[in-house]
DSSP file (Angstrom, degrees, kcal/mol; ACC not computed):
  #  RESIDUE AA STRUCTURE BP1 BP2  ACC     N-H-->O    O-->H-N    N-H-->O    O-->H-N    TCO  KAPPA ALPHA  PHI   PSI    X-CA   Y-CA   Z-CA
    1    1 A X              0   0    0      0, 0.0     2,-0.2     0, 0.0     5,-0.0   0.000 360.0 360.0 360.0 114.3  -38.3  -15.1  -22.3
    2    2 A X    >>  -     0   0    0      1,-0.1     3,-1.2     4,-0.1     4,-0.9  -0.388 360.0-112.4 -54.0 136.7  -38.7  -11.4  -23.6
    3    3 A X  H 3> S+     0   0    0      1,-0.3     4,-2.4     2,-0.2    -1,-0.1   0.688 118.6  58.2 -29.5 -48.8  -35.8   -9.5  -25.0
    4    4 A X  H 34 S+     0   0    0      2,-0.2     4,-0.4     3,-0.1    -1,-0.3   0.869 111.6  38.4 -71.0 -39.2  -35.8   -7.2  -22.1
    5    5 A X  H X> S+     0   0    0     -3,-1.2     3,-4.0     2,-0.2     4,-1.3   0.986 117.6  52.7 -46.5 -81.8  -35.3  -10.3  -19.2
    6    6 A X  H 3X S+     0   0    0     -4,-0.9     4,-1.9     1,-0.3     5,-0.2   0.823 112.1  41.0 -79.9 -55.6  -32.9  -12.0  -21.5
    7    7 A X  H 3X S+     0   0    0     -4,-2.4     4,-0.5    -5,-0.3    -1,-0.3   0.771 110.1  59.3 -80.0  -7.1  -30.7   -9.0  -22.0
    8    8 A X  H X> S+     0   0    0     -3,-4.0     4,-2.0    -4,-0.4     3,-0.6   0.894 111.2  43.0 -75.5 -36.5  -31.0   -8.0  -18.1
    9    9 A X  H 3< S+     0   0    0     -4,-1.3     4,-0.2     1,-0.2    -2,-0.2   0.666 112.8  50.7 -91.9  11.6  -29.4  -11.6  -17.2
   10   10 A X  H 3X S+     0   0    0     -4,-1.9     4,-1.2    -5,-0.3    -1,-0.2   0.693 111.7  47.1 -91.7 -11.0  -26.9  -11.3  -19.9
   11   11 A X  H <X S+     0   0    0     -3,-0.6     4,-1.4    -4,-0.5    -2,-0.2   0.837 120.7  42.4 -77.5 -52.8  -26.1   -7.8  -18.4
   12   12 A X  H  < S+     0   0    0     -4,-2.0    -2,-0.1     2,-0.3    -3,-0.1   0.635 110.2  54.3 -67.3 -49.8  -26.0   -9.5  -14.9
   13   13 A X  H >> S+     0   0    0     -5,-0.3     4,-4.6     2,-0.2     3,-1.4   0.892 103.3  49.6 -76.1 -87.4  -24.4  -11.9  -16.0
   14   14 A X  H 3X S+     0   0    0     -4,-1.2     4,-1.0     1,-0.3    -2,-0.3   0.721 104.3  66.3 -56.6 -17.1  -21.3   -9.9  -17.6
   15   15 A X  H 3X S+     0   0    0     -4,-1.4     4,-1.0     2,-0.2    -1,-0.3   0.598 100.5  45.9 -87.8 -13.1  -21.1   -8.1  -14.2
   16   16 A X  H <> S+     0   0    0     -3,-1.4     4,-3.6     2,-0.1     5,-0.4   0.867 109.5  57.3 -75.5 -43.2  -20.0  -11.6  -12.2
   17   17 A X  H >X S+     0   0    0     -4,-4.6     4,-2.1     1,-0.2     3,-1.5   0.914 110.7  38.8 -80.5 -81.1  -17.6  -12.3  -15.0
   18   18 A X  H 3X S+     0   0    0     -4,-1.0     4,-1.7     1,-0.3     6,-0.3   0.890 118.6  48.4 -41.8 -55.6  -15.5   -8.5  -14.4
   19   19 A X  H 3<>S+     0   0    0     -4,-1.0     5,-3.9    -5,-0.2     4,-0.4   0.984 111.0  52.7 -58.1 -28.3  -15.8   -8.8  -10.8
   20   20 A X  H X<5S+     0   0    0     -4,-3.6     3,-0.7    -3,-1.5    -2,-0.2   0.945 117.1  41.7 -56.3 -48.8  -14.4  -12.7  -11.2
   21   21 A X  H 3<5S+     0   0    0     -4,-2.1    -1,-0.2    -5,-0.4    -2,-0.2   0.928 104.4  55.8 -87.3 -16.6  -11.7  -11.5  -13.0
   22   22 A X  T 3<5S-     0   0    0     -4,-1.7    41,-0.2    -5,-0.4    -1,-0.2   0.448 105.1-127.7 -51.7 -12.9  -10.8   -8.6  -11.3
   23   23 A X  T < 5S+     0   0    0     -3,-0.7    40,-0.4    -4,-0.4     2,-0.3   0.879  72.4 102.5  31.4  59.6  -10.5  -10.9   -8.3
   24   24 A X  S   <S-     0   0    0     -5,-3.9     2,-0.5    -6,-0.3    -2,-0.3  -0.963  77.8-103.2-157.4 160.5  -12.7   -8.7   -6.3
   25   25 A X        -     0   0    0     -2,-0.3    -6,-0.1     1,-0.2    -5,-0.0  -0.661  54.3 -92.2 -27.1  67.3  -16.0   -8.1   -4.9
   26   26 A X        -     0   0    0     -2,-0.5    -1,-0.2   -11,-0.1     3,-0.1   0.404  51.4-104.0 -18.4 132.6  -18.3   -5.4   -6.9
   27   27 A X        -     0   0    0     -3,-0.1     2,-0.1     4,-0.0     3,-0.1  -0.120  41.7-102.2 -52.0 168.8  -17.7   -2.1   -5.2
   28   28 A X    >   -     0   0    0      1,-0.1     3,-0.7     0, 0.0     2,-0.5  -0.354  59.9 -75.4 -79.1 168.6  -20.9   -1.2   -2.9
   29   29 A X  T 3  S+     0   0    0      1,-0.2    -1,-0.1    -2,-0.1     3,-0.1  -0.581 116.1   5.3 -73.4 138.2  -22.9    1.3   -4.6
   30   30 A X  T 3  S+     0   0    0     -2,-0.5     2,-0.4     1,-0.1    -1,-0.2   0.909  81.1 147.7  52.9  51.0  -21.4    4.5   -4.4
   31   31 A X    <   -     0   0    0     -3,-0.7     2,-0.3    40,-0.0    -1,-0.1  -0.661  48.8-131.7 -89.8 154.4  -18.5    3.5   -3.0
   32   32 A X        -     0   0    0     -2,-0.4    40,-0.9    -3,-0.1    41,-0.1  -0.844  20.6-164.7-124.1  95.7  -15.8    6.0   -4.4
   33   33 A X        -     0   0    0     -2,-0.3     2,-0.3    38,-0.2    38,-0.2  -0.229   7.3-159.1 -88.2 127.9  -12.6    3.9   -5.7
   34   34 A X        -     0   0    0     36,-0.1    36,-1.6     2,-0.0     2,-0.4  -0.860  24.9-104.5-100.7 168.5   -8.9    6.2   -6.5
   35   35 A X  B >>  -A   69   0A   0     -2,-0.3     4,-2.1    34,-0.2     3,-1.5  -0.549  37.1 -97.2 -81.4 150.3   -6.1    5.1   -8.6
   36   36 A X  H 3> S+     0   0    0     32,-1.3     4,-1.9    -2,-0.4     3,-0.3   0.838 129.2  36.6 -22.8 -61.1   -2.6    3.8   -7.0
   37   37 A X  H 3> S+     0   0    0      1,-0.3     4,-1.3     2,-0.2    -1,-0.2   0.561 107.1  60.7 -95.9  -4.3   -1.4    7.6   -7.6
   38   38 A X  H <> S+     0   0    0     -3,-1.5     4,-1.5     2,-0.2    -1,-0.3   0.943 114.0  41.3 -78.2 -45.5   -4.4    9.3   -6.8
   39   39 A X  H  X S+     0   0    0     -4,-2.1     4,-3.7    -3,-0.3     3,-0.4   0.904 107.8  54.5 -51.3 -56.8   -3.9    7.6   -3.5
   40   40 A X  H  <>S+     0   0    0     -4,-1.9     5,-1.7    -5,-0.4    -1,-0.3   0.872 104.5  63.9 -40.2 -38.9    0.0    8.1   -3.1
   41   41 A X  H  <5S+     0   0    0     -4,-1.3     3,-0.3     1,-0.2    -1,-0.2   0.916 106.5  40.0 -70.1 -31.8   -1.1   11.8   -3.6
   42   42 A X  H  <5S+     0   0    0     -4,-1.5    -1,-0.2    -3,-0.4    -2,-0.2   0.855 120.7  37.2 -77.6 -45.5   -3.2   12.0   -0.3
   43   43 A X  T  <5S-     0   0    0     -4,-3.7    -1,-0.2     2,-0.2    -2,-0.2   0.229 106.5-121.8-113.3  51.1   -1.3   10.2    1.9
   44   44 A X  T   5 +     0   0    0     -3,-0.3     2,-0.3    -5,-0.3    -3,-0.2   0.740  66.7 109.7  65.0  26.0    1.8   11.3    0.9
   45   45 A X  S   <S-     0   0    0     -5,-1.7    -2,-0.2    -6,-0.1    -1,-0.1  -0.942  77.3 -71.0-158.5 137.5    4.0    8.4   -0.1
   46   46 A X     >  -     0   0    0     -2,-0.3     4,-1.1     1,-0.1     5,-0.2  -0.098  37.7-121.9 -24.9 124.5    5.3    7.2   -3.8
   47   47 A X  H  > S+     0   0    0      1,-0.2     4,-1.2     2,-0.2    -1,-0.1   0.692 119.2  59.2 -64.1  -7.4    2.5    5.7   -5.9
   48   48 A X  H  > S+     0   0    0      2,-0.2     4,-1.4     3,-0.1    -1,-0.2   0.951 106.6  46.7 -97.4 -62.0    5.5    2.3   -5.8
   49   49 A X  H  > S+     0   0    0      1,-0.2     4,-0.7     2,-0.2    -2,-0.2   0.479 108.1  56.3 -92.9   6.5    5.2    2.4   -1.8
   50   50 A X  H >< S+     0   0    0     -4,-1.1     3,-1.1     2,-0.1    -1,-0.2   0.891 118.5  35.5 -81.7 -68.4    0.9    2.5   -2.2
   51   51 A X  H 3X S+     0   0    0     -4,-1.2     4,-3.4    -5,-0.2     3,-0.3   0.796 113.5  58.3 -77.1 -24.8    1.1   -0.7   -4.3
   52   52 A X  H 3X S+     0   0    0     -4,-1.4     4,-1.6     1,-0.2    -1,-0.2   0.833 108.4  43.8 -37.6 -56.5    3.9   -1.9   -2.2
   53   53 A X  H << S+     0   0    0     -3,-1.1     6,-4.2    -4,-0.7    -1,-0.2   0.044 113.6  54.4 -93.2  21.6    1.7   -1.7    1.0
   54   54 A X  H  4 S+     0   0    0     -3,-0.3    -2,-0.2     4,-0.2    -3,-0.2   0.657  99.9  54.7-110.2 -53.8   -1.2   -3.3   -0.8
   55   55 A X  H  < S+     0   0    0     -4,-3.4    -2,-0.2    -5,-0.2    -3,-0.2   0.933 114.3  42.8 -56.3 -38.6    0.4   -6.1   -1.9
   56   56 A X  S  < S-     0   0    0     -4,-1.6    -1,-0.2    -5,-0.2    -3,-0.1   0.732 113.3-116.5 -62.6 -14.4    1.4   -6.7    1.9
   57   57 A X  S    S+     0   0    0     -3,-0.1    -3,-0.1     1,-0.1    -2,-0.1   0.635  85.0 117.3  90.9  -8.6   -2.2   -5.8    3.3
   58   58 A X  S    S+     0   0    0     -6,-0.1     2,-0.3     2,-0.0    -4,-0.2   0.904  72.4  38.1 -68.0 -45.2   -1.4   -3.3    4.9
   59   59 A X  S    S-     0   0    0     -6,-4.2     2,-0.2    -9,-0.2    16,-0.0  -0.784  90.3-119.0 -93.3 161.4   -3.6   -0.6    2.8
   60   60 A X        +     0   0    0     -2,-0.3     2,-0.3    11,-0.2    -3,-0.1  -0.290  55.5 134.5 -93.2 155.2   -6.7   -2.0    1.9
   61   61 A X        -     0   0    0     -2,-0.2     2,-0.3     9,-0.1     9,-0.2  -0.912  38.5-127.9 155.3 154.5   -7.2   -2.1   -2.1
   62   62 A X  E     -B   69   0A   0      7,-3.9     7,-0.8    -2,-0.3     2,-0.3  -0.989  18.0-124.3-148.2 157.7   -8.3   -4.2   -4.9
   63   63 A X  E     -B   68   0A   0    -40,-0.4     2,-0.6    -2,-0.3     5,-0.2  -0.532  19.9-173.8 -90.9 161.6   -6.9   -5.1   -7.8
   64   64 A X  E >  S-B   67   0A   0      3,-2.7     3,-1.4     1,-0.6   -41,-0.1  -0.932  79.6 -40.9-135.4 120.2   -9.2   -4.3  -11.2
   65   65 A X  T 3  S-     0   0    0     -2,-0.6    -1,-0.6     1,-0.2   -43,-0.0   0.013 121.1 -36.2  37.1-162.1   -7.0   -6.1  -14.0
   66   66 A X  T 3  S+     0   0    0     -3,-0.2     2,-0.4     2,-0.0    -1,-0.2   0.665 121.7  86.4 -76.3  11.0   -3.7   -5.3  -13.0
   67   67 A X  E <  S- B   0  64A   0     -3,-1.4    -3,-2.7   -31,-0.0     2,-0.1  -0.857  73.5-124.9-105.3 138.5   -4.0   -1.7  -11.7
   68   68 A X  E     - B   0  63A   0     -2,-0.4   -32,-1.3    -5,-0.2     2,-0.4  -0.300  18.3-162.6 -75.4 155.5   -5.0   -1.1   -7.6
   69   69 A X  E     -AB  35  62A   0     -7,-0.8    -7,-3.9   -34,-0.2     2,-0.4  -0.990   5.4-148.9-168.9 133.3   -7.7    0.8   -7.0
   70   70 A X        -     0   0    0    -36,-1.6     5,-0.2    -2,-0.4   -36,-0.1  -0.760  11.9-132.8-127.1  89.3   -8.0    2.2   -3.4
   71   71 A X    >>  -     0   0    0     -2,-0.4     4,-0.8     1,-0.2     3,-0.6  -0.188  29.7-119.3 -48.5 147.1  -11.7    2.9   -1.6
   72   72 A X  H 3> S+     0   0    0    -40,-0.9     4,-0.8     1,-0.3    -1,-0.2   0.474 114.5  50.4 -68.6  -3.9  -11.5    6.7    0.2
   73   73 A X  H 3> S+     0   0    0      2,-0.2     4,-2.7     3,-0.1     3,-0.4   0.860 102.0  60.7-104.4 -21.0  -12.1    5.0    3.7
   74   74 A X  H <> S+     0   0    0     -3,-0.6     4,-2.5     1,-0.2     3,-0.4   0.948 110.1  41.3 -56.3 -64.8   -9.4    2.6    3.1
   75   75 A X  H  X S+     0   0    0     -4,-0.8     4,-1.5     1,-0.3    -1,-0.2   0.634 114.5  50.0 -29.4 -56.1   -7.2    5.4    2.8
   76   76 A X  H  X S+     0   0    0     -4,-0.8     4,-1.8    -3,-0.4    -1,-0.3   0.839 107.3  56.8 -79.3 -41.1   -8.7    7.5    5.8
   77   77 A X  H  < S+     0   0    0     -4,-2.7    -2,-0.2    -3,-0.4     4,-0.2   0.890 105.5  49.7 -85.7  -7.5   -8.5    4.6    7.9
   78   78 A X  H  < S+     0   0    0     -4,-2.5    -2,-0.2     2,-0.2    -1,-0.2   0.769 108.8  56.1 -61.3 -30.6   -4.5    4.2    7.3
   79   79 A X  H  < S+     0   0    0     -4,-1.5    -1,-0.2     1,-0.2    -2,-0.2   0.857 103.7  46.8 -49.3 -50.9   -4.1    7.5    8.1
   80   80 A X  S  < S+     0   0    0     -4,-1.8    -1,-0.2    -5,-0.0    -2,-0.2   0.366  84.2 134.4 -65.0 -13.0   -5.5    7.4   11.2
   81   81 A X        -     0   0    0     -4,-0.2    -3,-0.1    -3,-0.1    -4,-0.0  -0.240  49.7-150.6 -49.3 120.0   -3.6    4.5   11.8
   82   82 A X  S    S+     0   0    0      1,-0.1     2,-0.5    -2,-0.1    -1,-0.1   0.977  82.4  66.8 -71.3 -52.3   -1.5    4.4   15.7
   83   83 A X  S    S-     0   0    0      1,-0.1    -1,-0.1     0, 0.0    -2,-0.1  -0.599  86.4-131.0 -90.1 121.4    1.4    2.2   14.4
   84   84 A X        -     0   0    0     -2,-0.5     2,-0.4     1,-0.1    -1,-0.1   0.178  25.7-100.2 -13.0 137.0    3.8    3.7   11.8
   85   85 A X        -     0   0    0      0, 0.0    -1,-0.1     0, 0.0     0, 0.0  -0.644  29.5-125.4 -65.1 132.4    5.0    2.1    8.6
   86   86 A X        -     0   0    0     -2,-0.4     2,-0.3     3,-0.0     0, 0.0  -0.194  28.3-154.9 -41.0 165.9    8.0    0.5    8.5
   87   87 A X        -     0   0    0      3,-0.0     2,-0.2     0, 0.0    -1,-0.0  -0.957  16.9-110.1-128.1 165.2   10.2    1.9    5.6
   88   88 A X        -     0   0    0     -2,-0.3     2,-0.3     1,-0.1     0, 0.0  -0.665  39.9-110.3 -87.4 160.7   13.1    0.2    3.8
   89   89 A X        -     0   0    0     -2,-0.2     2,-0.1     2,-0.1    -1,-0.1  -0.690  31.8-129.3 -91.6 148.9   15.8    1.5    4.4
   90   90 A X        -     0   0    0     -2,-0.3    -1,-0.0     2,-0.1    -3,-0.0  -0.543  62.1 -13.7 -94.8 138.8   17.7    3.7    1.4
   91   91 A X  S    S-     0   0    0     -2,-0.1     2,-0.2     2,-0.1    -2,-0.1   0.092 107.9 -34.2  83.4-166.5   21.4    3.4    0.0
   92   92 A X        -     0   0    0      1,-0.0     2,-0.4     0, 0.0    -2,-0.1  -0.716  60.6-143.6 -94.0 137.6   24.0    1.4    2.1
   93   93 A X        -     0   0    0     -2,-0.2     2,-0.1    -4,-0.1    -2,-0.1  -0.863  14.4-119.4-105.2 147.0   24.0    1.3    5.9
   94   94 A X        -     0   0    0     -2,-0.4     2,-0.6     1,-0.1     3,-0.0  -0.418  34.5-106.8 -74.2 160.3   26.9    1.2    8.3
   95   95 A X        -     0   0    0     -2,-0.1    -1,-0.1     1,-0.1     0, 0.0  -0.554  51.0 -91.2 -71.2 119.3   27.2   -1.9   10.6
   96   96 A X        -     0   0    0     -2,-0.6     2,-0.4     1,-0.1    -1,-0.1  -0.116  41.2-130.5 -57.4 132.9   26.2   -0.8   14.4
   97   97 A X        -     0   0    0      1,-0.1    -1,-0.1    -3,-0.0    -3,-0.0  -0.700  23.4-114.7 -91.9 122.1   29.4    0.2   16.1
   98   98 A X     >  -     0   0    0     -2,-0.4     4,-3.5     1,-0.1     5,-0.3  -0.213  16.7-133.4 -43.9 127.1   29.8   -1.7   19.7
   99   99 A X  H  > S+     0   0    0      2,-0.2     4,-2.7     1,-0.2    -1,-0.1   0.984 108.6  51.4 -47.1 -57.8   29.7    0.8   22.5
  100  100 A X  H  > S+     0   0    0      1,-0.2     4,-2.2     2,-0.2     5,-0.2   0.866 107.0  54.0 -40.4 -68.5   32.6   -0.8   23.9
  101  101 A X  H  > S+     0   0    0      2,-0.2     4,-0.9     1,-0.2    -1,-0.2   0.840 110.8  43.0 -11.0 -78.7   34.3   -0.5   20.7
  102  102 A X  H >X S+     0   0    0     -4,-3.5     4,-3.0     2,-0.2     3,-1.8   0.968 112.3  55.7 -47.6 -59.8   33.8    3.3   20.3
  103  103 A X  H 3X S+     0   0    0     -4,-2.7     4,-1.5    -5,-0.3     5,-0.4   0.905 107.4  46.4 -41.8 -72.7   34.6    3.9   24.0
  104  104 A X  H 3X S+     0   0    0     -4,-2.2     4,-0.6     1,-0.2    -1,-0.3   0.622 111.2  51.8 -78.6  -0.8   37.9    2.3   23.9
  105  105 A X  H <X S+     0   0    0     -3,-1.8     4,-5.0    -4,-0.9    -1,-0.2   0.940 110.4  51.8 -73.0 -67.0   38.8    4.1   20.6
  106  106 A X  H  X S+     0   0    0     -4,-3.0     4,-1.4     1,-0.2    -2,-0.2   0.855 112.6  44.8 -13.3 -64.1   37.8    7.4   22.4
  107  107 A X  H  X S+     0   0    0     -4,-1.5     4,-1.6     2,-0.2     3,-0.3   0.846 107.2  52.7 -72.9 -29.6   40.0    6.7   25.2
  108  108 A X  H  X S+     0   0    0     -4,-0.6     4,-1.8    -5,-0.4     5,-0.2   0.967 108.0  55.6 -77.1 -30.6   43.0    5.6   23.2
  109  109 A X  H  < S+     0   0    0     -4,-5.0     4,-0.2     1,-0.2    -1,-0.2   0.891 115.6  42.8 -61.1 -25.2   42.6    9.4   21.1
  110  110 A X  H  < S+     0   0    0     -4,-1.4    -1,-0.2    -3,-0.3    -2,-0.2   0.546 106.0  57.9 -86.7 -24.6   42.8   11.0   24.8
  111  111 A X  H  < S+     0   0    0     -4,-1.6    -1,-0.2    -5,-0.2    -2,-0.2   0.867 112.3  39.3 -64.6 -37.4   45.5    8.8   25.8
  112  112 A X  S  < S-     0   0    0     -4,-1.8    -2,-0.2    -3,-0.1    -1,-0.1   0.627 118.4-106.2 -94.2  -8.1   47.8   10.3   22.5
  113  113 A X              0   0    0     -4,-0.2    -3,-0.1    -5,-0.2    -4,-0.1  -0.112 360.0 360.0 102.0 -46.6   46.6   13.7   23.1
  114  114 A X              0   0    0     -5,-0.2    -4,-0.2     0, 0.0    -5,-0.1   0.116 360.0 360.0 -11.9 360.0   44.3   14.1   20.2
């Protein structure tokens, strides 16, 4: 085997092993990859709620070693997307107050004059 063969299927070779560990697919050719924040910056959201919604599936992504890495169409088609994201919700919520509840409180302040 000549030098030049040998060193294409060692080349070839090293390019299964980084996509095996990356535990993705080789990008397509010319496929154009962002980072976690490059992404966040485009559609708007904390580079923590990009990786958030990656790890759920919801954006499309792969990991390359431990950082996410986000194809431009993935992106475009989440945008375009019909149904909203959830979000968590922030800081402490109150418990939903019974209509009934409120109403008769209402009435009792109109009863005392208040």
């Amino acid at each position: 085997m000549d030098t030049l063969t040998r060193l294409a299927a060692l080349l070839h070779e090293a390019g299964d092993l980084v996509a095996s560990l990356a535990h993705a697919e080789p990008s397509a050719p010319g496929e154009r990859l962002l980072t976690q924040r490059d992404a966040a910056e485009r559609l708007h959201l904390s580079h923590q709620r990009v990786g958030e919604l990656a790890r759920q599936g919801i954006l499309k992504g792969r990991k390359v070693g431990r950082y996410w890495r986000f194809p431009v169409e993935a992106l475009a088609a989440f945008a375009h997307a019909t149904e909203p994201v959830p979000t968590a919700p922030r800081g402490r919520i109150a418990p939903p107050v019974k209509p009934l509840a409120a109403a008769s409180r209402k009435l009792r302040r109109l009863r005392r004059g208040a």
